[in-house]
PyMOL Python script that loads the backbone (N, CA, C, O; Angstrom):
from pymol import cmd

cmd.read_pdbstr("""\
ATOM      1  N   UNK A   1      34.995   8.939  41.644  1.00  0.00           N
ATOM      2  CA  UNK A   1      35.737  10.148  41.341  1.00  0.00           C
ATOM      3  C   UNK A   1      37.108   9.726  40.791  1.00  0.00           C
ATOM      4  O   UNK A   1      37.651   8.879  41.500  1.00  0.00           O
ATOM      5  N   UNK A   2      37.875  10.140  39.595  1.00  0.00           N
ATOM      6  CA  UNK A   2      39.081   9.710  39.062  1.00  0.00           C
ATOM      7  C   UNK A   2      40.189  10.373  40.144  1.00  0.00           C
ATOM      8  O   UNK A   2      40.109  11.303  40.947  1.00  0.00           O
ATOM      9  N   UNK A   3      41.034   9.636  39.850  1.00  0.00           N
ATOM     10  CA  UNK A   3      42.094  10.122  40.546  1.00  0.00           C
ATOM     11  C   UNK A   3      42.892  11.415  40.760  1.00  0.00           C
ATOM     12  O   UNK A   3      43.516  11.675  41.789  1.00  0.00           O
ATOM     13  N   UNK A   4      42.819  12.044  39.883  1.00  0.00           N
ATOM     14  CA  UNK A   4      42.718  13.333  39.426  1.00  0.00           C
ATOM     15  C   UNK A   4      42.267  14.270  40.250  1.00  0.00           C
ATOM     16  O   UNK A   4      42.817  14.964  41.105  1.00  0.00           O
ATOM     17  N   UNK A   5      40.993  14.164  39.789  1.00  0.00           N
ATOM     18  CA  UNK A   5      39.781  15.041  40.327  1.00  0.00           C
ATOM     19  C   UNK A   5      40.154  15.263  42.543  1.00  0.00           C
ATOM     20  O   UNK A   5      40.453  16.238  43.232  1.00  0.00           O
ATOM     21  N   UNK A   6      39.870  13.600  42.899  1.00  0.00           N
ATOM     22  CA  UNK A   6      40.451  13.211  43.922  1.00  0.00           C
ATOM     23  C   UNK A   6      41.761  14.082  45.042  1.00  0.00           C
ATOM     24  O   UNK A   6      41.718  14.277  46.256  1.00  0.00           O
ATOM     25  N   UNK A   7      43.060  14.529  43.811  1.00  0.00           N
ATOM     26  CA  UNK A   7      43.971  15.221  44.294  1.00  0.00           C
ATOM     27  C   UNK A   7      43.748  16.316  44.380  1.00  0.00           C
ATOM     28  O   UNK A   7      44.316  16.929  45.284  1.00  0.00           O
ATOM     29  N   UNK A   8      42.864  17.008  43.516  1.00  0.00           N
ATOM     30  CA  UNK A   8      42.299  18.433  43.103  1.00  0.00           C
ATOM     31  C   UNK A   8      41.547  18.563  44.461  1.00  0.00           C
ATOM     32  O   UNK A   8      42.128  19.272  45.283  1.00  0.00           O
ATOM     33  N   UNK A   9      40.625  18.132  44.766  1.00  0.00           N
ATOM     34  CA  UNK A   9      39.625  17.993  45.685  1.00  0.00           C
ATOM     35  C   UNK A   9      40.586  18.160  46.801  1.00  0.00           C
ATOM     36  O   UNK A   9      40.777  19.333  47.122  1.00  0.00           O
ATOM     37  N   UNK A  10      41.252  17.233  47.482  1.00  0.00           N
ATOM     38  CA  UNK A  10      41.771  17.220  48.593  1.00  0.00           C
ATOM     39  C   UNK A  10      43.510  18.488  49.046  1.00  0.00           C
ATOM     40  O   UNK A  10      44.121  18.841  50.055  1.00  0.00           O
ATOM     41  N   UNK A  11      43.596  18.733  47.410  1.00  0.00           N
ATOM     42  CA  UNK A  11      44.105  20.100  47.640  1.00  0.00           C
ATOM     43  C   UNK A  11      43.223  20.861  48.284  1.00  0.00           C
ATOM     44  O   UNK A  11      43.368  21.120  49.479  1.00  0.00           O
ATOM     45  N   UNK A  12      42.358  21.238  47.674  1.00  0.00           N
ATOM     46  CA  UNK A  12      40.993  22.460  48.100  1.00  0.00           C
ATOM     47  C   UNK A  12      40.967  22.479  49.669  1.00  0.00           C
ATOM     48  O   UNK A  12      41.063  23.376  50.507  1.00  0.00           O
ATOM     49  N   UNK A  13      40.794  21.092  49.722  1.00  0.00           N
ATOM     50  CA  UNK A  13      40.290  20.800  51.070  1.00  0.00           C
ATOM     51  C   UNK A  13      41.525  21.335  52.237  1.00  0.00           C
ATOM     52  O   UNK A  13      41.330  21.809  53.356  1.00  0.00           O
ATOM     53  N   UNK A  14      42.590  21.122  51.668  1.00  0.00           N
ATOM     54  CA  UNK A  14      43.631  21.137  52.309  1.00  0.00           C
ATOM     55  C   UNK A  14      43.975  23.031  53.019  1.00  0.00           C
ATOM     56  O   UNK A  14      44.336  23.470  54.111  1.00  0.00           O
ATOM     57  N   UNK A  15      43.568  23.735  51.514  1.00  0.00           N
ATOM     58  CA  UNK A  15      44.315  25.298  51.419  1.00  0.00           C
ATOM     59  C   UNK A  15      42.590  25.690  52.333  1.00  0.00           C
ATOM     60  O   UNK A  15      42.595  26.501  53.259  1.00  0.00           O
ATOM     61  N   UNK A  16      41.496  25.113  51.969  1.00  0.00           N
ATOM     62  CA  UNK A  16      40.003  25.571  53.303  1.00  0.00           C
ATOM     63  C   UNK A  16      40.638  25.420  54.587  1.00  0.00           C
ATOM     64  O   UNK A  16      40.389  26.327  55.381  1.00  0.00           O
ATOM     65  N   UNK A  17      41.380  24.520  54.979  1.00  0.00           N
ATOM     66  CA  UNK A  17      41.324  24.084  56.484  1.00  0.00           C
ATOM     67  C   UNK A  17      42.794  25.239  56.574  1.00  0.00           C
ATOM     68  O   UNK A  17      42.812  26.310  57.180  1.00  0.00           O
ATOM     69  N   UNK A  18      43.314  24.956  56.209  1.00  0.00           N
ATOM     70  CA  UNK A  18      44.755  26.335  56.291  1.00  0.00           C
ATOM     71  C   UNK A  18      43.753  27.516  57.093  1.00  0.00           C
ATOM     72  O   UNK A  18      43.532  27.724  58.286  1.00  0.00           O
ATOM     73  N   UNK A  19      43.280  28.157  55.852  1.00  0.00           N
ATOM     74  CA  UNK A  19      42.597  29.390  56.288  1.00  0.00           C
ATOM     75  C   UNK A  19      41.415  29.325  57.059  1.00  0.00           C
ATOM     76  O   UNK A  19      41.225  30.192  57.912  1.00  0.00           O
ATOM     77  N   UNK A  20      40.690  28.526  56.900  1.00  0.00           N
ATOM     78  CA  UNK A  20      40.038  28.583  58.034  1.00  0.00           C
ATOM     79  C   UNK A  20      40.984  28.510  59.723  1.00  0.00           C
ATOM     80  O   UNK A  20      40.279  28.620  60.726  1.00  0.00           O
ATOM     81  N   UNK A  21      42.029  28.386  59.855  1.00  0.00           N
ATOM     82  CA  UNK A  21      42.968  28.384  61.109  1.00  0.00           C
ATOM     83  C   UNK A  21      43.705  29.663  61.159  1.00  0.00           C
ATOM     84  O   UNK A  21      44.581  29.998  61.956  1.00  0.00           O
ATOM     85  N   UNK A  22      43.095  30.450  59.972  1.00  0.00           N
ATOM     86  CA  UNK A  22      43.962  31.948  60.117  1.00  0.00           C
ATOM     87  C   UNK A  22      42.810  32.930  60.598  1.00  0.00           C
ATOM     88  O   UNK A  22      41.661  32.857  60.164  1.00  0.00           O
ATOM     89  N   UNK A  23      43.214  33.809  61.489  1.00  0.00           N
ATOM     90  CA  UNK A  23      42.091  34.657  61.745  1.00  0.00           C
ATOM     91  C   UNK A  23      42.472  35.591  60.274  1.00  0.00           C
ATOM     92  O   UNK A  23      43.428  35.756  59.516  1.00  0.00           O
ATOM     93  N   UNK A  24      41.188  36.016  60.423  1.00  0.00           N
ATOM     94  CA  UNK A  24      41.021  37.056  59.039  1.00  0.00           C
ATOM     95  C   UNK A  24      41.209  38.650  59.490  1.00  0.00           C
ATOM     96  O   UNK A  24      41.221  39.676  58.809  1.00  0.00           O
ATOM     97  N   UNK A  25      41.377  38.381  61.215  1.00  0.00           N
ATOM     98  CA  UNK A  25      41.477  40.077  61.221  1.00  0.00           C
ATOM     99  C   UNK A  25      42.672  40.317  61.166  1.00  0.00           C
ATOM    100  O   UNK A  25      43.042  41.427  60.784  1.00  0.00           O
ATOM    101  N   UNK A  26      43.793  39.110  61.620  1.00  0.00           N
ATOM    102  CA  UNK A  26      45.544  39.650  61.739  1.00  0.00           C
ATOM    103  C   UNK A  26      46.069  39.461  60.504  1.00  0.00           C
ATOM    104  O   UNK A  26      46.822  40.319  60.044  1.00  0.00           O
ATOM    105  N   UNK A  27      45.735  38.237  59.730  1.00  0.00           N
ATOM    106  CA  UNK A  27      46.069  38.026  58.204  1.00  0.00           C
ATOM    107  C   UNK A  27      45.059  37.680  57.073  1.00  0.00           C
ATOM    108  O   UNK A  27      44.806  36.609  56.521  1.00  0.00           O
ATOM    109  N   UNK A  28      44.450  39.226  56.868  1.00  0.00           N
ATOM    110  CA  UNK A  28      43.317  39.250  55.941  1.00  0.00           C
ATOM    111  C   UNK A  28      43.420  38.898  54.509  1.00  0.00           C
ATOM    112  O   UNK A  28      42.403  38.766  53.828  1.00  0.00           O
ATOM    113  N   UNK A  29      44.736  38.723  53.974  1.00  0.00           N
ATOM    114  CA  UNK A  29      45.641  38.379  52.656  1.00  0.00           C
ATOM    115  C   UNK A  29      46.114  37.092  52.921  1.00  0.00           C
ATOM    116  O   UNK A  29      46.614  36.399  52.035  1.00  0.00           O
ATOM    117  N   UNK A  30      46.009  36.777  53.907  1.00  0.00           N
ATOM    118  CA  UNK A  30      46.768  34.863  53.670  1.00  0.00           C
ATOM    119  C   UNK A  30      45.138  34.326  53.908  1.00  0.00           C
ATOM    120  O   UNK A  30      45.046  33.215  53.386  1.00  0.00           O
ATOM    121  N   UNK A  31      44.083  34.666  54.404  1.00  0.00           N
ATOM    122  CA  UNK A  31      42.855  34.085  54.640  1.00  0.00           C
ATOM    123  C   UNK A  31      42.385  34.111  52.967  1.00  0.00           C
ATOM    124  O   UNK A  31      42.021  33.105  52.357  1.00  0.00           O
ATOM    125  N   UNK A  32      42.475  35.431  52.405  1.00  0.00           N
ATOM    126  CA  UNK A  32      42.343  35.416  50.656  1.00  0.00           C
ATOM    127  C   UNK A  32      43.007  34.703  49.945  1.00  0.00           C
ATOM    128  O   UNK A  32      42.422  34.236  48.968  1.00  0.00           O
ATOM    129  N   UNK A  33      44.176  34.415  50.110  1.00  0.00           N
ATOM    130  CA  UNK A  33      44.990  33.877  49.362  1.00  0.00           C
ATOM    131  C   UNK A  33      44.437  32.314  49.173  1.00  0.00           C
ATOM    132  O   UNK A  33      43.999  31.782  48.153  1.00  0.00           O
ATOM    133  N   UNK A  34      44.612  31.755  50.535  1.00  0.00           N
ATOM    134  CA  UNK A  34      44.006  30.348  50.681  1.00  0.00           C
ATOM    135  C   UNK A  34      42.974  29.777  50.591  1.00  0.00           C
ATOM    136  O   UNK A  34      42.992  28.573  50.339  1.00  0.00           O
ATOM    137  N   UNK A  35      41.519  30.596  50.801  1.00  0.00           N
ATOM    138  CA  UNK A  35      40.667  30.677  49.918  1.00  0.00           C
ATOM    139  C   UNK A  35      40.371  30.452  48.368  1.00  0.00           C
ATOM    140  O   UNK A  35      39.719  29.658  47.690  1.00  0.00           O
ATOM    141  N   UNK A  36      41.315  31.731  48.127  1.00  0.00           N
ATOM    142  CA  UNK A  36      41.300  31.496  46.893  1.00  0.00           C
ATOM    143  C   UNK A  36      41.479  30.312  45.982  1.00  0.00           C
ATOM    144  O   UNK A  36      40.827  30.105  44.958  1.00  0.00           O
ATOM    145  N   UNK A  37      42.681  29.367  46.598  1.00  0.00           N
ATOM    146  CA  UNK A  37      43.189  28.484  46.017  1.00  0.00           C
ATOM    147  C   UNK A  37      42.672  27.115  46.297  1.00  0.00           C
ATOM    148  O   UNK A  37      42.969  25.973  45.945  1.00  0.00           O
ATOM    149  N   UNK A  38      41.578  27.802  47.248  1.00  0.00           N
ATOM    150  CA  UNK A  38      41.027  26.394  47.766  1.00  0.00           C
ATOM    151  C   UNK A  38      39.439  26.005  46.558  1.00  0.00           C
ATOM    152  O   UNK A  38      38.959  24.979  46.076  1.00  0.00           O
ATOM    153  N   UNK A  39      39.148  27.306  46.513  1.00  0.00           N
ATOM    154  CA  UNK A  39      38.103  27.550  44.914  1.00  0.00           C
ATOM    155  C   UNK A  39      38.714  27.297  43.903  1.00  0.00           C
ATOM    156  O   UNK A  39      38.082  26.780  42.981  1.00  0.00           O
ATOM    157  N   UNK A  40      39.817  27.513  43.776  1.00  0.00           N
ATOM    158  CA  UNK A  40      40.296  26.916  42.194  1.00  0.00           C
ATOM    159  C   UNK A  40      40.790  25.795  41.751  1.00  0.00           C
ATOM    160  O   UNK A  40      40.981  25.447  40.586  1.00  0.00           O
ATOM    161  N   UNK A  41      41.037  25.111  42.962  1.00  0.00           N
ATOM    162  CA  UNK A  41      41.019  23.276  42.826  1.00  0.00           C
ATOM    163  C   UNK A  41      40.216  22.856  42.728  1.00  0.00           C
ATOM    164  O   UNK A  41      39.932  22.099  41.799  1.00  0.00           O
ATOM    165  N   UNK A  42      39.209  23.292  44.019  1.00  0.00           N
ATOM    166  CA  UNK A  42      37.758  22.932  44.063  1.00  0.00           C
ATOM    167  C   UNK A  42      37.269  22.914  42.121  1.00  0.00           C
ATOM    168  O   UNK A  42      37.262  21.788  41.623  1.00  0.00           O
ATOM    169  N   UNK A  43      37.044  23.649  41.537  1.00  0.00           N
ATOM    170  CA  UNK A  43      36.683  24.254  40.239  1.00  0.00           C
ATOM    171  C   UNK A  43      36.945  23.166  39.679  1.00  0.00           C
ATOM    172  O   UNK A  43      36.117  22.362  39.249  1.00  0.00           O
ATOM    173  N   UNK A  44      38.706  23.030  39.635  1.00  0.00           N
ATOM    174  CA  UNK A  44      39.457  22.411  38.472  1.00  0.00           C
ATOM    175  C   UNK A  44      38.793  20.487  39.014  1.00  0.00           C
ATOM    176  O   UNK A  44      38.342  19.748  38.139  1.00  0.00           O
ATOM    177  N   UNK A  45      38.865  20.100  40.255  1.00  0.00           N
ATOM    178  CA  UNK A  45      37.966  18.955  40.318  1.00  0.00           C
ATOM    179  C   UNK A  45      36.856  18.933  39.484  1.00  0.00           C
ATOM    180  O   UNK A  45      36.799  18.057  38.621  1.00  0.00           O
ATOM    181  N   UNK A  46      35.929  19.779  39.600  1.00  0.00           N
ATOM    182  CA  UNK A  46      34.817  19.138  38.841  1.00  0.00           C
ATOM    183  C   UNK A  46      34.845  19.296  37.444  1.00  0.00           C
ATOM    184  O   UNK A  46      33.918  18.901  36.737  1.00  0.00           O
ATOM    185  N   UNK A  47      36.142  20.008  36.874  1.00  0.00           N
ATOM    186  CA  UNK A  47      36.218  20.062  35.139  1.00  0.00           C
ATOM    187  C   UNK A  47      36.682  18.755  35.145  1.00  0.00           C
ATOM    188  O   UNK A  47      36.138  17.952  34.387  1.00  0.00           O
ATOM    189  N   UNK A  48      37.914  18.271  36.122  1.00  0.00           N
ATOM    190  CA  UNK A  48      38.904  17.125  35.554  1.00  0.00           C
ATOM    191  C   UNK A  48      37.550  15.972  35.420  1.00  0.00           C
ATOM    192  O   UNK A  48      37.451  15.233  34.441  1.00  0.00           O
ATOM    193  N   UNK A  49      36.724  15.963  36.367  1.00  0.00           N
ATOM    194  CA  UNK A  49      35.523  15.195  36.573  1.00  0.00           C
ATOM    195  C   UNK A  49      34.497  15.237  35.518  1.00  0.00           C
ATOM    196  O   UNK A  49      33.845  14.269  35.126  1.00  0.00           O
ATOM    197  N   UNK A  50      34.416  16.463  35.090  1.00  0.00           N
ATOM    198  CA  UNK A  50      33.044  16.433  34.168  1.00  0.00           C
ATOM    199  C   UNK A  50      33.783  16.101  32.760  1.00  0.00           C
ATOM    200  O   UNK A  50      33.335  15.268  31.972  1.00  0.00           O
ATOM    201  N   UNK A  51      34.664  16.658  32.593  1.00  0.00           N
ATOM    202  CA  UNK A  51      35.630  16.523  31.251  1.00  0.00           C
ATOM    203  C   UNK A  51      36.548  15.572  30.990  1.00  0.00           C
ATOM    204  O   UNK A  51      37.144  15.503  29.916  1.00  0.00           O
ATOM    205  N   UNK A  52      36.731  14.715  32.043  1.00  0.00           N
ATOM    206  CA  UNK A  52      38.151  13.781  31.841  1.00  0.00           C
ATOM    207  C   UNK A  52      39.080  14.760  31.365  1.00  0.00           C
ATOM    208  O   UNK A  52      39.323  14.352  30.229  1.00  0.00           O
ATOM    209  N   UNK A  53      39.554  15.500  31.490  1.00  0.00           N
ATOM    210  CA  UNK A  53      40.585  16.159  31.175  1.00  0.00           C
ATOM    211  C   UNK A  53      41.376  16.944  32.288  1.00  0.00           C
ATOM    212  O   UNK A  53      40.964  17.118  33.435  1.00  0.00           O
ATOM    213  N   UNK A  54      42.348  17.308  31.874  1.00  0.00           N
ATOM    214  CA  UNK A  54      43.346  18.298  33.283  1.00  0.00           C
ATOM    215  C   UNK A  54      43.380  19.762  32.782  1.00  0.00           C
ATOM    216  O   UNK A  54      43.815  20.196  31.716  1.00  0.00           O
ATOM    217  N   UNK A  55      43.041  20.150  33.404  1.00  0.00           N
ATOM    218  CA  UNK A  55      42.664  21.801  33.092  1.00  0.00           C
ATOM    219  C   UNK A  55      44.569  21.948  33.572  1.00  0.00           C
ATOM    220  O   UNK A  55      45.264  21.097  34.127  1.00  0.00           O
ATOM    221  N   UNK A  56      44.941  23.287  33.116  1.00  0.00           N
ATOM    222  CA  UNK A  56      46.205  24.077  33.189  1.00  0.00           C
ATOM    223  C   UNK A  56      45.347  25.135  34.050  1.00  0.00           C
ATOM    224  O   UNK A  56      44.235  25.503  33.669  1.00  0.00           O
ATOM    225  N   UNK A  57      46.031  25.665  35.412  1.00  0.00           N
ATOM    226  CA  UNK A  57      45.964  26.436  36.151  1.00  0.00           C
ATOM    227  C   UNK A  57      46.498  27.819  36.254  1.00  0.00           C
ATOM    228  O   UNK A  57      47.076  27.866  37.340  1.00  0.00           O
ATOM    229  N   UNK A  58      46.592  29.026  35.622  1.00  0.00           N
ATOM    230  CA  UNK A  58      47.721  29.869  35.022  1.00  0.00           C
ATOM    231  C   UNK A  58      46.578  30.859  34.966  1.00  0.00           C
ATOM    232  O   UNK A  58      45.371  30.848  34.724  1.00  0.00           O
ATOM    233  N   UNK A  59      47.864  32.032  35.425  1.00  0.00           N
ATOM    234  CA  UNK A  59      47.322  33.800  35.437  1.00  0.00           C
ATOM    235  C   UNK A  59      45.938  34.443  36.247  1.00  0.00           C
ATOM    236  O   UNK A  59      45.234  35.448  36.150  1.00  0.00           O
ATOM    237  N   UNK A  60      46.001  33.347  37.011  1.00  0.00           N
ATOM    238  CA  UNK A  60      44.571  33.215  38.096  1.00  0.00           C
ATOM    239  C   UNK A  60      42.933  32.888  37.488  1.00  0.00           C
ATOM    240  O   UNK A  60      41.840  33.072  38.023  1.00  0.00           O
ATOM    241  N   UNK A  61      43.418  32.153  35.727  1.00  0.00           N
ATOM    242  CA  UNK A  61      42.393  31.562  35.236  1.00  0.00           C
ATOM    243  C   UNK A  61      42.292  29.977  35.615  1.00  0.00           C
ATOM    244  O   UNK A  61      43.184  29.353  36.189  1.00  0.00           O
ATOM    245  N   UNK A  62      41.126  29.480  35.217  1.00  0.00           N
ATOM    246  CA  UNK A  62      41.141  28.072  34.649  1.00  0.00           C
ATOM    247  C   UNK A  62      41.145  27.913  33.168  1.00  0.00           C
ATOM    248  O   UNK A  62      40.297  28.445  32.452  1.00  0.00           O
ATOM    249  N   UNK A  63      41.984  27.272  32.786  1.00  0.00           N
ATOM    250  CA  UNK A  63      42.322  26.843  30.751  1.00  0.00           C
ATOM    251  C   UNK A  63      42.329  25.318  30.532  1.00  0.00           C
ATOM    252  O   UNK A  63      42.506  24.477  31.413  1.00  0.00           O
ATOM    253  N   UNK A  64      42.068  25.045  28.976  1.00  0.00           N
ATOM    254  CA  UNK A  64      42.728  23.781  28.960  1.00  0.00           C
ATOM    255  C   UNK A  64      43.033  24.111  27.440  1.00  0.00           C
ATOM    256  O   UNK A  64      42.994  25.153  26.786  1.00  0.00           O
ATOM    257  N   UNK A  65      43.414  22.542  27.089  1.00  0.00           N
ATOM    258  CA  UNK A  65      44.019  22.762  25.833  1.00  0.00           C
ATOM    259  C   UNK A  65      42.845  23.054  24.683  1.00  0.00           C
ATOM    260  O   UNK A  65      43.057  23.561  23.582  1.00  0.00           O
ATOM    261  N   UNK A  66      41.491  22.589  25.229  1.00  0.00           N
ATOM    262  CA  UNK A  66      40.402  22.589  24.187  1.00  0.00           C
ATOM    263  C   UNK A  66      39.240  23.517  24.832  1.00  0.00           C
ATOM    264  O   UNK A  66      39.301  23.782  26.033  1.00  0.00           O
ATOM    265  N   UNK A  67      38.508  23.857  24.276  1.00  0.00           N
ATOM    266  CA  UNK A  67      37.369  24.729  24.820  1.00  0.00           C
ATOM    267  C   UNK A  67      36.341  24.234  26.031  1.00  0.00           C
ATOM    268  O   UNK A  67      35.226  23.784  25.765  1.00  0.00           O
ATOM    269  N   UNK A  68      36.783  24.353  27.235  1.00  0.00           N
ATOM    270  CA  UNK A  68      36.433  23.542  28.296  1.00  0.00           C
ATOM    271  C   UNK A  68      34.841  24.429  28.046  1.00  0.00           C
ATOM    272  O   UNK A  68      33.833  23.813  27.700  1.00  0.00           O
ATOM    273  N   UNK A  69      34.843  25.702  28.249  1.00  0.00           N
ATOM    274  CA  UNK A  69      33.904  26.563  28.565  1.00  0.00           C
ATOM    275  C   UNK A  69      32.619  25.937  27.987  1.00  0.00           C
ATOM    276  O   UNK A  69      31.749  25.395  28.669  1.00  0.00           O
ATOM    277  N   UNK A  70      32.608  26.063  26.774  1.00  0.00           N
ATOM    278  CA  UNK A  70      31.442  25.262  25.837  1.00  0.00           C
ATOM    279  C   UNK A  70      30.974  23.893  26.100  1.00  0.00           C
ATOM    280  O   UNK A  70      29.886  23.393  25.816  1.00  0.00           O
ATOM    281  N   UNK A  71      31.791  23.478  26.577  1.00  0.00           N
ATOM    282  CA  UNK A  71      31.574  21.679  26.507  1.00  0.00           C
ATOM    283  C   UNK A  71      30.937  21.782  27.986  1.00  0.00           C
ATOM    284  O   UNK A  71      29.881  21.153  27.919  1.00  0.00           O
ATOM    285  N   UNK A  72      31.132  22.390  29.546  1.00  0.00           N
ATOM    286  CA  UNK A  72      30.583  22.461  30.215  1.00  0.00           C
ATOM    287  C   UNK A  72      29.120  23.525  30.320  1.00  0.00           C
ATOM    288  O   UNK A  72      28.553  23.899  31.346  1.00  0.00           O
ATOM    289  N   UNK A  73      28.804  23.806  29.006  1.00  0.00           N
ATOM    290  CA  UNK A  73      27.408  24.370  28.975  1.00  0.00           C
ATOM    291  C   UNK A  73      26.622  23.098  28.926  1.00  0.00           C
ATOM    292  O   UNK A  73      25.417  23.141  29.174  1.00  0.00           O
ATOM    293  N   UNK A  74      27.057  22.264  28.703  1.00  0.00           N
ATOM    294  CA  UNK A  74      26.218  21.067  28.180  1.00  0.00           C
ATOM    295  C   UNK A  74      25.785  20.286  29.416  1.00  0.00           C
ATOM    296  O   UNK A  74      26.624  19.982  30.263  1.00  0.00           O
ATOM    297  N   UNK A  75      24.486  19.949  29.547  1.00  0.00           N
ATOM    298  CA  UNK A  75      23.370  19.210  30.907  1.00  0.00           C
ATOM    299  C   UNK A  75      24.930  18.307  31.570  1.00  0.00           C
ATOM    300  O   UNK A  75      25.664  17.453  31.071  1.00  0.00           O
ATOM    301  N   UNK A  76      24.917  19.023  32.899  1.00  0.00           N
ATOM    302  CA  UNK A  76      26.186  18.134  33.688  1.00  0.00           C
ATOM    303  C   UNK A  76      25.971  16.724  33.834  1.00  0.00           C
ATOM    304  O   UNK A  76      25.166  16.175  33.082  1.00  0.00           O
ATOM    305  N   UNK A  77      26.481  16.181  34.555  1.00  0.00           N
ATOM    306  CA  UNK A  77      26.327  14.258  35.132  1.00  0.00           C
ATOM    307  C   UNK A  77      26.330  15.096  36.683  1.00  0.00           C
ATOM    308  O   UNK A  77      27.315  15.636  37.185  1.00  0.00           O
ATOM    309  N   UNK A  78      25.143  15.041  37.184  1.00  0.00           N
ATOM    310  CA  UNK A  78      25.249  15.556  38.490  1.00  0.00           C
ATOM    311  C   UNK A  78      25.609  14.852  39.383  1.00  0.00           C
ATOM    312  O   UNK A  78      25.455  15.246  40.539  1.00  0.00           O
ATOM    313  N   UNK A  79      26.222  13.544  39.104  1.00  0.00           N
ATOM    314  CA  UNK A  79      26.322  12.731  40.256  1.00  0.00           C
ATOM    315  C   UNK A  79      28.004  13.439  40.649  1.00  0.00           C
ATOM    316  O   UNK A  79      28.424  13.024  41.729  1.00  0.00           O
ATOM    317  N   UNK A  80      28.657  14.111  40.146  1.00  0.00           N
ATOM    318  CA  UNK A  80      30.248  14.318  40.139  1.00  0.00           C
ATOM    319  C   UNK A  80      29.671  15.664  40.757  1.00  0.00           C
ATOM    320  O   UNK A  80      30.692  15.992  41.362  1.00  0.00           O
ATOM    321  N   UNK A  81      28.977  16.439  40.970  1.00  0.00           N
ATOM    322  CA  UNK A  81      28.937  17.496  41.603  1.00  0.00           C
ATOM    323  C   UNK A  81      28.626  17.021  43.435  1.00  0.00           C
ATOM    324  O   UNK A  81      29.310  17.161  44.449  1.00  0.00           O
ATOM    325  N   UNK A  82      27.231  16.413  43.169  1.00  0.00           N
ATOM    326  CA  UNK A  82      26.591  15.400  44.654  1.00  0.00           C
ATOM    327  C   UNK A  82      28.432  15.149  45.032  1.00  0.00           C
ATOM    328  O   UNK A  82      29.115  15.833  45.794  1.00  0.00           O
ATOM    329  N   UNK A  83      28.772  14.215  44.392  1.00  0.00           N
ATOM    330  CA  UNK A  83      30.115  13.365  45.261  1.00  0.00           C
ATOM    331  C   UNK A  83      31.415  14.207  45.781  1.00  0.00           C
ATOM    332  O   UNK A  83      32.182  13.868  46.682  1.00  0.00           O
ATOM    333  N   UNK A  84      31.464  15.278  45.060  1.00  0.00           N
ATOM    334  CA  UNK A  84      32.062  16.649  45.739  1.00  0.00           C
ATOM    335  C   UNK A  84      31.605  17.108  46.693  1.00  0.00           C
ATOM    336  O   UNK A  84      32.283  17.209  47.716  1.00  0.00           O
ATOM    337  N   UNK A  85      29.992  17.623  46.614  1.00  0.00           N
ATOM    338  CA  UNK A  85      29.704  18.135  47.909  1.00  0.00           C
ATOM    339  C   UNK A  85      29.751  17.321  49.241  1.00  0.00           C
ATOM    340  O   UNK A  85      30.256  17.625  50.321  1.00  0.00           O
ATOM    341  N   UNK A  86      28.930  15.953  48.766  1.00  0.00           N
ATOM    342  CA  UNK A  86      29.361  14.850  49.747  1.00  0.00           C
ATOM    343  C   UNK A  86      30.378  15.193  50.890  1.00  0.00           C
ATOM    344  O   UNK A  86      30.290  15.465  52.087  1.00  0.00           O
ATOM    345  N   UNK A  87      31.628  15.021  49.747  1.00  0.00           N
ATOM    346  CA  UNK A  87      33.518  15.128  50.653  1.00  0.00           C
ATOM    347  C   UNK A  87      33.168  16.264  51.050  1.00  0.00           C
ATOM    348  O   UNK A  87      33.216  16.353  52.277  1.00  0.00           O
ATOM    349  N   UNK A  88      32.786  17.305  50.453  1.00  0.00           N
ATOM    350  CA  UNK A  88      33.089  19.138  51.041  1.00  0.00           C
ATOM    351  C   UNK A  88      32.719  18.858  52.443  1.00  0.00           C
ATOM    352  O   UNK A  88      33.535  18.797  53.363  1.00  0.00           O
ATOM    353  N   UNK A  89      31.153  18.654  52.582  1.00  0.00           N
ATOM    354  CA  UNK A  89      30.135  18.694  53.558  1.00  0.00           C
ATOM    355  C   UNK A  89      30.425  17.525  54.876  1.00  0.00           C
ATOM    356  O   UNK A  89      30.551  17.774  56.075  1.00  0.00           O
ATOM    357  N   UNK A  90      30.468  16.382  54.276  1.00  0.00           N
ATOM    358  CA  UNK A  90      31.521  15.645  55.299  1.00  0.00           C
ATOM    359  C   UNK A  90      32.349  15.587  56.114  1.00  0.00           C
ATOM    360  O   UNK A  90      32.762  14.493  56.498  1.00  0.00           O
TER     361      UNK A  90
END
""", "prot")
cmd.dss("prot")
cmd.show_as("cartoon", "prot")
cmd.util.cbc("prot")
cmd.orient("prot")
C-alpha cells in the first residue's frame, strides 16, 4: 500500500473508532459526521491506491485534477481493495 493511501486509511480508521465511542442516541450528528469522514478517506485510499494519484477532498465530493471517475471504470487490481479490507477487518 503507498504511503499515501496508508495515511488515508488510518485517518478512516481513526474518525470509525471516534464514532463508534459516541452513542448515536445523545450525539446523532457527531456519530454522522465521523462516519462520514471515515467513508471518505476510506474512498480516497483506494483512488490514491488504484490511481497513484491524490484525489482533492472538497464540497463533500471526491475530485482530482483528471477524470478519476472513468479511469476507475476500468477492471480494478483487486489486490488494493483485499489489503484495505484486510486493515478494516483486522
Amino acid at each position: 500500500m503507498t504511503p499515501e493511501a496508508e495515511e488515508r486509511l488510518t485517518k478512516a480508521e481513526r474518525f470509525l473508532s471516534q464514532a463508534m465511542g459516541l452513542s448515536a442516541e445523545a450525539a446523532p450528528e457527531a456519530v454522522i459526521h465521523r462516519t462520514y469522514y471515515a467513508m471518505l478517506h476510506a474512498a480516497a485510499a483506494v483512488v490514491v491506491e488504484h490511481l497513484a494519484e491524490r484525489p482533492r477532498l472538497m464540497a463533500g465530493s471526491l475530485a482530482s485534477s483528471r477524470n478519476w471517475s472513468e479511469r476507475m471504470a476500468k477492471p480494478p487490481d483487486r489486490s488494493a481493495g483485499r489489503s484495505i479490507a484486510r486493515r478494516i477487518s483486522g
